[in-house]
GUFILUM-752216 format. One record per residue (C-alpha): residue in three letters; y, z, x. Coordinates in steps of 0.2 Angstrom, whole numbers, padded with zeros to 4 digits, always signed. Layout:
N
ALAYZX
...
This chain:
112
UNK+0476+0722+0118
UNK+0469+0737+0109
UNK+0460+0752+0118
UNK+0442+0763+0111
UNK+0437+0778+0113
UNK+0428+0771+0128
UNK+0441+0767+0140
UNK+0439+0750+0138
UNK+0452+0736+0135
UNK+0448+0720+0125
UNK+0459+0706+0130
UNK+0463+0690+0122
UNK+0451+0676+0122
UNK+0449+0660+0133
UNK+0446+0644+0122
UNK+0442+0626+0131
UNK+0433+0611+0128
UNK+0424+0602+0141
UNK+0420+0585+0141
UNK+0408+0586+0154
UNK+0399+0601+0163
UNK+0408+0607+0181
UNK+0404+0623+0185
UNK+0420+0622+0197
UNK+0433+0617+0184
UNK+0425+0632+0171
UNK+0426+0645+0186
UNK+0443+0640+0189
UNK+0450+0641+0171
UNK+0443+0658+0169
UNK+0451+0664+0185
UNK+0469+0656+0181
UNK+0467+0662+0163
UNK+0464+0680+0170
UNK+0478+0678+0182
UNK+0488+0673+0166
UNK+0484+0688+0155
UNK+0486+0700+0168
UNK+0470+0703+0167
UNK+0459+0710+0183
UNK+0446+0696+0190
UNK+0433+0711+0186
UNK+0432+0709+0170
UNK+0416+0704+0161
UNK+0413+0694+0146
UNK+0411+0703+0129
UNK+0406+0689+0120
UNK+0404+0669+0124
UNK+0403+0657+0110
UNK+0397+0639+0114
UNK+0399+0625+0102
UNK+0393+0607+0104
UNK+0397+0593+0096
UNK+0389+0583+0083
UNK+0392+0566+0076
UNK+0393+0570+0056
UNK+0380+0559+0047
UNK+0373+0552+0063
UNK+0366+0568+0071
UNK+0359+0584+0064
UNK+0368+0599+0066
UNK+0354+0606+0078
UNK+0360+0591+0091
UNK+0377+0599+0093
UNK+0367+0617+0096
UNK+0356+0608+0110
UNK+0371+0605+0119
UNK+0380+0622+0118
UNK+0362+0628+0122
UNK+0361+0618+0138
UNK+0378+0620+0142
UNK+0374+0638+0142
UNK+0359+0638+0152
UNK+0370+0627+0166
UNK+0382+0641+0165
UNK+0369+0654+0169
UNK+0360+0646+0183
UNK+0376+0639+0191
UNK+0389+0654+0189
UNK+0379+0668+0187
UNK+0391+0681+0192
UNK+0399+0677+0177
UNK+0388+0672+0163
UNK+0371+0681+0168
UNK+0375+0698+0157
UNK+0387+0688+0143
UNK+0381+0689+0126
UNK+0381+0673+0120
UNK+0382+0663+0102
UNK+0377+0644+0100
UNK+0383+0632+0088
UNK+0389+0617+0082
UNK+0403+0610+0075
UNK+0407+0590+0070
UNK+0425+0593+0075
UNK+0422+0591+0093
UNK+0424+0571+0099
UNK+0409+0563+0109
UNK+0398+0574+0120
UNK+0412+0587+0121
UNK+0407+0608+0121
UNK+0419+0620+0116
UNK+0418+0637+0126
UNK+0425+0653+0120
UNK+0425+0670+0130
UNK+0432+0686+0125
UNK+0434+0699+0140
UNK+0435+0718+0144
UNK+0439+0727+0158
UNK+0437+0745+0161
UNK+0451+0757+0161
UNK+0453+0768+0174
């Protein structure tokens, strides 16, 4: 991990795919990947980049954002101690199978 100026520590980040939204399961990946990375549960989210998937030649590109965008929306309203300050990227990829959304969250913690 590399250290600013700021006394702040990026860490690695945390890529998954759901298949399906549960709030439980995403809360429990972040905490074991934290517990993993010696990282402490503090830490916030720099940066979250959600992509949905899109059936290449069927959908539109901008169906695969509508899922990472409600997906994100579910994050916020059903784990906002998380998500609620996370600055957040949407988009869309045809590389994802079915209804599936790729989540990807860098973190920082403060150092003391």
């Amino acid at each position: 991990s590399s250290q600013n100026d700021l006394g702040q520590n990026y860490k690695l980040g945390l890529a998954l795919v759901y298949e399906n939204f549960d709030a439980k399961k995403i809360a429990e990946d972040i905490k074991a990947f934290k517990i993993h990375e010696g990282i402490s549960q503090d830490a916030k989210i720099l940066y979250a980049q959600i992509t949905g998937s899109y059936i290449a030649g069927k959908e539109k590109e901008d169906a695969g954002r509508v899922k990472a965008l409600v997906f994100s929306l579910k994050l916020r309203k059903e784990l906002p101690g998380i998500f609620e300050n996370a600055p957040t990227n949407l988009a869309a990829s045809p590389d994802l199978k079915g209804e599936s959304v790729g989540l990807k969250l860098t973190f920082i913690e403060k150092v003391n």
